[in-house]
Every structure is written in structure tokens, then in C-alpha cells.
C-alpha positions, -999 to 999 in steps of 0.1 A, spaced: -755 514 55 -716 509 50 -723 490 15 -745 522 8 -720 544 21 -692 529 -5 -710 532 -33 -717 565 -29 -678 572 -20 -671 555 -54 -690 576 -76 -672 608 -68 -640 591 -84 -657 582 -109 -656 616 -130 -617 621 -120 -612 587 -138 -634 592 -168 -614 623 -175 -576 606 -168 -584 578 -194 -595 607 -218 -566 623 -214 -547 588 -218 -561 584 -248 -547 618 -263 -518 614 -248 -503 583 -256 -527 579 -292 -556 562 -303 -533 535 -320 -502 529 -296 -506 510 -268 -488 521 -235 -474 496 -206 -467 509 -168 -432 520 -177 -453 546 -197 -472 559 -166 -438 557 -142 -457 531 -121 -434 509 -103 -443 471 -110 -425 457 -80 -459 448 -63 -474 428 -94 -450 409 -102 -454 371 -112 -436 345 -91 -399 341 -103 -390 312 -119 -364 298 -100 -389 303 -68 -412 277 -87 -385 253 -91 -370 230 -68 -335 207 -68 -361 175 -66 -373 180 -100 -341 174 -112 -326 147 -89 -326 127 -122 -311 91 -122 -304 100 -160 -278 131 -145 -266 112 -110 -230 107 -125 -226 145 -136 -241 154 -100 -212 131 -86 -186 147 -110 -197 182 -98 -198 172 -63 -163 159 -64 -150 196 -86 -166 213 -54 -149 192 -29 -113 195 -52 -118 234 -51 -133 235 -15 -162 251 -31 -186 259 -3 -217 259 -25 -228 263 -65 -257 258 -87 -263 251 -122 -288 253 -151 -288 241 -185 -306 249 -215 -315 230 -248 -327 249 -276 -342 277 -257 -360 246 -233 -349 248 -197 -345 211 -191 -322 210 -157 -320 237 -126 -303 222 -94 -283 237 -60 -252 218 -48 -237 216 -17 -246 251 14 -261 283 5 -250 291 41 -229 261 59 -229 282 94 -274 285 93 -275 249 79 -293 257 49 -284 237 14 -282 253 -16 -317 255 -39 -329 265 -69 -346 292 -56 -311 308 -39 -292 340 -62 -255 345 -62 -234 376 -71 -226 369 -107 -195 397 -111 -189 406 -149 -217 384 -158 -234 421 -152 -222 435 -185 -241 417 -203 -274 426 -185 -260 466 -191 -249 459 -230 -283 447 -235 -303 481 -220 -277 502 -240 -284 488 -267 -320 483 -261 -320 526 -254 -297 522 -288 -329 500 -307 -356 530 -292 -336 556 -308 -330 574 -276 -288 573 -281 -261 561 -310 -234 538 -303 -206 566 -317 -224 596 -294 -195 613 -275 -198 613 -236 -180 636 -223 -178 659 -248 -189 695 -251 -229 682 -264 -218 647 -248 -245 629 -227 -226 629 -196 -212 669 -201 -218 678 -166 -202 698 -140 -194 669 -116 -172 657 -149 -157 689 -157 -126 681 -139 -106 659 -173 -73 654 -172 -64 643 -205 -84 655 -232 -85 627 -256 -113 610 -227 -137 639 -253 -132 614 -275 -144 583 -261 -179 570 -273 -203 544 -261 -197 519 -283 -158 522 -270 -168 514 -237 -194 485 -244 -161 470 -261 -137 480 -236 -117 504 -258 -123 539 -239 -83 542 -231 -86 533 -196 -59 513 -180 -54 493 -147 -16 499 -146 -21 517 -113 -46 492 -102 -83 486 -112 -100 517 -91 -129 497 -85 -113 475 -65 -90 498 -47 -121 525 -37 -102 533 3 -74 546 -17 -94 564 -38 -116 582 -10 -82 591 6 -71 605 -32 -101 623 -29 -98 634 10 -130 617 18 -134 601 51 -162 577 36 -169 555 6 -164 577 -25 -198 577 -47 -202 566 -83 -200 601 -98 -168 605 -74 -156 573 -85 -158 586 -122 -145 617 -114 -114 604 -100 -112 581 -130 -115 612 -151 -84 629 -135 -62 604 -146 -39 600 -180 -59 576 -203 -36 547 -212 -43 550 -249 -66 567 -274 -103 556 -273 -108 534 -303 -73 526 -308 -69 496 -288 -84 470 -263 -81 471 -223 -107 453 -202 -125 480 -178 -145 479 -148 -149 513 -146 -166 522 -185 -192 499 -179 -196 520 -147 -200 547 -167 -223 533 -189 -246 525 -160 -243 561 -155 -249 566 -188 -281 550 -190 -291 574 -156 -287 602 -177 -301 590 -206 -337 574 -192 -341 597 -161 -345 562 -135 -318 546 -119 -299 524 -135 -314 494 -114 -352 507 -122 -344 508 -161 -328 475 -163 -357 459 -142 -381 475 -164 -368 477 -198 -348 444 -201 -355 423 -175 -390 420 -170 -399 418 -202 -375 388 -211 -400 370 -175 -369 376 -152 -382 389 -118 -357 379 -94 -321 399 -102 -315 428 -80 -286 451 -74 -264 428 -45 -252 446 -11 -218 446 6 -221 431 39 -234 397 54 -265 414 67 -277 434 33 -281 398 20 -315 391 4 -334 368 18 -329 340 -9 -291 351 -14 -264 328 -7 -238 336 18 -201 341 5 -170 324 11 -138 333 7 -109 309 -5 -87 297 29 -53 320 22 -70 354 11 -63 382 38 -84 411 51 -82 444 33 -90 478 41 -125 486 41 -137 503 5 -159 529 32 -127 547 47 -131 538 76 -101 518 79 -115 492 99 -100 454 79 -128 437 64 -129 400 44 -132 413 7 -163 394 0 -181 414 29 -168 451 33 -135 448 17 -150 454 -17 -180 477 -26 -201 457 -45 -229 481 -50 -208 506 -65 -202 483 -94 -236 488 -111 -238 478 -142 -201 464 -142 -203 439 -117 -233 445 -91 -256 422 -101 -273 392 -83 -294 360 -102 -300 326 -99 -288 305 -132 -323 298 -142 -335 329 -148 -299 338 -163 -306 316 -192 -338 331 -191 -319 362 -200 -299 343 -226 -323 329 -242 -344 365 -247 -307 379 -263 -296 348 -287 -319 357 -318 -332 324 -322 -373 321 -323 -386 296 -297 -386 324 -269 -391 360 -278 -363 381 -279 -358 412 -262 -344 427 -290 -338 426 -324 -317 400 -349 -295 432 -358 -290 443 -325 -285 411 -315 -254 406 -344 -239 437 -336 -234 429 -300 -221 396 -310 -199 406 -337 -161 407 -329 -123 401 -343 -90 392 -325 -89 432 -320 -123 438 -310 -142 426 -281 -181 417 -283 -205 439 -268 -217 423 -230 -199 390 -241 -165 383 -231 -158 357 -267 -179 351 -293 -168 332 -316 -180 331 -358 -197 296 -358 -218 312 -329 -203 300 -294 -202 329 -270 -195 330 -230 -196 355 -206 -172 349 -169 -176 369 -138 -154 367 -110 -153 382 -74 -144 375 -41 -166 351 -30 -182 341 -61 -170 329 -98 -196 328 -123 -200 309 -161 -225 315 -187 -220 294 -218 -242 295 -251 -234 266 -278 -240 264 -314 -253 226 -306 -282 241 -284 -273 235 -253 -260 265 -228 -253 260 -195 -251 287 -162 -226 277 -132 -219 297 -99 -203 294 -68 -202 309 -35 -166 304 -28 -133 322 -44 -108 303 -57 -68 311 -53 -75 313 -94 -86 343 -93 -102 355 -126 -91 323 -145 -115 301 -123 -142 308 -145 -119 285 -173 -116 258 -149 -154 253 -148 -154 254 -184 -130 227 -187 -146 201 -160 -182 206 -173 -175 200 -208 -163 165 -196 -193 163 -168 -221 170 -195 -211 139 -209 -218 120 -185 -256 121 -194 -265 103 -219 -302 113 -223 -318 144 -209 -355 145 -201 -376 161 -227 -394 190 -205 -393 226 -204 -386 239 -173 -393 276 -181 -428 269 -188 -435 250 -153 -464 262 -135 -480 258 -100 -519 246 -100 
């Protein structure tokens, strides 16, 4: 009777659904197909497994890499580097993905492939690459206005513009840091308690706050006219993007440019110890750094790695968490060559690329004309490296510890892996992207 009873349940849909796909069909045309994105249907529940969840630091305890292990061991130990993990590419062929040293010393659990770290300005690169992927669909142009009278962000909560020449700043300014904004009076971002007291709030100040605030400032130059790194445009262009798509900025990333390149395990990071995700490292921070002021308002002193620093608020500036695996997953969808499908197009592709001794890449932080680019994050508690080599091989490093380098660690990894990569003589010829379980 129950089998009976479902079938005749069943057929009363099955009219309702007939008539959906018709309308489907009209809707989205005979000859274009449509994806989920298409429908609004969140994908987070069909997801394949993540890569660096099907990898594990055994398939590469190589005897072939045991003397670059040791020299990383020993850079970790020099810079009291808590734990770190690395992955390295060849020609688009993942062929090493390994955890070093503790993911989190104090619950005794070691650093795996599997784990994600906070990889700071690393970020920009995943937001250059939905800009311009919005910029490939024809949905904005890299010298639309933003804040301007037809500008994609005119809106009342931005009404509030100091100095007028911020009408003239355009998208393309802020993917290569020239929108005229200036950290003289400290990078806002990282000072967000004095800006909720600047703004009378007695808790963390939101993003459209934070850009308001930004907005009532004197720009340090005219947009276009020079070169001044900036946390908070590429805040702005996360906002941007908002506007533009009608998701949040972490649904349109996920769904645009991240799940099609097959990376399923980067997410938006959280501020304190116990928004961790579950495979997320804990951070560190290095031995002499001081408690701050909470970013919240509250006034309580927090580390800066937990509380002292709102990482969320970052966005599309510095937000984001990954594992290096699936990071050179990323990379390897965004460098135009044709062993793994790219993401988007060879123009797109050179434009982002493209820069002079006056003008910054777009996402990258140097790229240079015989085709070596890089990308460096830096936060407290972690300090990130992405390199990508004419020679084919391109490399991912992060750590879960600060360094009393500050923003120039990033160029201290650089310098001991080039000299650690030697070490190998022969890599193994595999292809760790394409590993699957039985």
C-alpha cells in the first residue's frame, strides 16, 4: 500500500514539472545551455570532494624531496614558524602537496594537506579574476566610474564624498591600486576601533561604513595619476561586484570563479579562534607582538590574529582562506596556458598581467615581461607566497605564524625556497590534481 501510495503522490508533480522545463526551455533558449548559477540554486550540497581533502602529506614523503623537507624544516625552526604547507606545480601537473610542522600545537594536531590557512592579499587575486570575469560577460568596463553620478556604486550610503575627484576613480584604478587613496593616516582596515569611534559606533563598523568613512577623507592623489597600494579599493571592489551580480561577494566568487576552475574548499575566514573551520589551521602570532584594541569597539585587548583585526571585513582584499593545492589550482585556471582549462580568456588573461614600473598588474603583485608573476599576502598570524615561473614550475607556501618581518616575510620565503627547490634533483612524474579515490 505505501509503494502504491507513492506513486500516486508522484504523479500529481508530475504536470507542475512538465510545465517548469517548458517554461525553461523558453526561457533560457532552445540553443544555450544553462548551469545552476542560472536557476539561483546554491551548489554547496553537490559539491565534489576538494582536492586537498583527497590528498595526504604520505603521498609526498618522497626520498627524492627529504633534503628540501629538512631545509624547510630548519627555515621554520629559524623563524619559529609554528606550522606551514607547500605545493608545487609543473606545467599545470600538481606533482608535490605536503603540511609541515602543527596545524594547532596546543590540540596536538600536525599540519596536513587537507588543513586551509588565511592567505591575506593573496585574496586579490581571487577578486581581480571575478571582476574581470563580470568584465569578460559584459556585465561592467574596466573605465566605468563608481561613484559617480550613473556610477555603479552611486548610492545614498556613499553620498557622503569629501573630495570630489573620488567621482573620478574607475575600476580599473582600483584593480591596480591607483584610486588616490593613501595610508598616511594609517591603513583603515587595520585600524577599524578607531574608525567605529570616528564614526560614534559602539561596535564593529560594517563594510559600507567602512567605505563610507574612507569616502570622507582627502584622496592622496588623483585617481589614475599615480600608484599607492590599498586595502581598502579592493574592498570596494568586493562591494563592487555586490552591486553588480546581486549575490554576495562570497556566493559570486564560489560560483563564478572558483568552482568552475574544481576549487571547492576556499571560504570567507572568521576572526576569532572559535569561528575556525573545521580543517583551518590555528594562528600564531610572532613572540614580541602586543595586544591591540579590539576592531569590535568594545575595547576589550585582543591578540591581532584573533579579535585584534577584523578579518572578515576584508572581503575581497584579504578575507580569504585555501589550502596551496587548490591555490595552484586557481593558478593554473588564470595562466593562459592549455593543459588545464582556463577560467577566462588569453586577453583577459594579458590584461591582468600586463604592467610597467608605473603600473601595477591586476590581482598580481609583479609580473614581470618574460612571464614570472607572484602574488604575497601577509597578516597576523599568517604570511602567504604564490609564485608562477616561466620554467613551469610554481610553487604555494603558507604559514601559521607572523614574523617580526612584517609584510617583507613573504620575500624571505622567496629567497630560501629558490635555494630549497634545488635540492631535488628529480621530481616524480604524477599529477596530483587528477588523483582519485576508488
Amino acid at each position: 500500500m505505501k509503494k502504491r501510495s507513492v506513486k500516486k503522490g508522484g504523479r500529481k508533480y508530475l504536470i507542475p514539472a512538465a510545465i517548469l522545463l517548458v517554461l525553461l526551455f523558453f526561457l533560457f533558449g532552445f540553443n544555450r545551455t544553462f548551469s545552476l548559477s542560472d536557476l539561483d540554486i546554491s551548489l554547496d550540497e553537490e559539491l565534489p570532494v576538494a582536492l586537498n581533502h583527497l590528498l595526504s602529506n604520505e603521498m609526498s614523503n618522497l626520498e627524492e624531496t627529504k633534503k628540501m623537507d629538512d631545509q624547510i624544516e630548519r627555515f621554520m625552526h629559524r623563524w619559529e614558524i609554528k606550522g606551514a604547507s607547500l605545493a608545487i606545480m609543473k606545467n599545470e601537473r600538481l606533482i608535490f602537496a605536503k603540511g609541515y610542522g602543527w596545524a594547532d600545537r596546543e590540540a596536538g594536531d600536525s599540519t596536513e594537506v587537507r588543513h586551509i590557512f588565511r592567505i591575506a592579499s593573496v585574496s586579490k587575486l581571487i577578486t581581480a579574476a571575478a571582476i574581470m570575469k563580470l568584465w569578460e560577460d559584459g556585465k561592467l568596463s574596466l573605465s566605468d566610474k563608481i561613484f559617480s553620478d550613473n556610477g555603479v556604486l552611486n548610492l545614498p550610503q556613499f553620498s557622503k564624498i569629501r573630495d570630489k575627484r573620488v567621482k573620478d576613480i574607475t575600476i580599473e584604478h582600483l584593480l591596480r591600486h591607483k584610486g588616490g587613496f593613501s595610508n598616511r593616516a594609517g591603513d583603515p582596515m587595520f585600524n577599524l576601533a578607531e574608525v567605529s569611534k570616528k564614526l560614534n559606533l559602539t561596535r564593529a563598523a560594517t563594510t559600507d561604513e567602512i567605505i563610507s568613512y574612507a569616502l570622507s577623507q582627502r584622496l592622496g592623489y588623483q585617481p589614475g595619476s599615480g600608484t599607492r597600494y590599498s586595502n581598502v579599493g579592493y574592498l570596494i571592489l568586493s562591494r563592487v561586484i555586490e552591486a553588480v551580480t546581486g549575490e554576495s561577494y562570497q556566493e559570486y566568487v564560489k560560483k563564478s570563479v572558483l568552482y568552475p576552475a574544481g576549487v571547492y574548499d576556499m571560504h570567507i575566514a572568521g576572526n576569532l579562534y572559535s569561528d575556525k573551520l573545521s580543517n583551518e589551521v590555528k594562528y600564531y602570532g610572532a613572540n614580541d607582538e602586543e595586544m591591540v584594541e579590539s576592531f569590535d569597539g568594545s575595547g576589550r585587548l585582543m591578540p591581532r590574529w584573533y579579535g585584534g583585526n577584523n578579518i572578515e571585513a576584508l572581503q575581497g582584499a584579504g578575507g580569504w582562506t585555501a589550502s596551496p593545492s587548490e591555490l595552484l589550482k586557481l593558478v593554473a585556471a588564470l595562466d593562459g596556458r592549455d593543459n588545464i582549462k582556463d577560467i577566462l580568456s588569453k586577453e583577459c588573461i594579458e590584461i591582468m598581467t600586463s604592467s610597467s614600473s608605473s603600473t601595477l598588474p591586476i590581482g598580481w603583485a609583479k609580473c614581470t615581461p618574460n612571464g614570472d608573476w607572484s602574488r604575497t599576502g601577509t597578516l597576523s598570524g599568517t604570511s602567504a607566497m604564490v609564485k608562477y615561473n616561466r620554467d613551469g614550475y610554481s610553487w604555494v607556501f603558507v604559514t601559521n605564524t607572523s614574523s617580526w618581518k612584517g609584510s617583507r616575510f613573504p620575500g624571505y620565503i622567496d629567497a630560501f625556497f629558490r635555494g630549497a627547490i634545488q635540492k631535488v634533483t628529480e621530481w616524480p612524474q604524477r599529477d596530483l590534481f587528477e588523483f582519485k579515490t576508488e
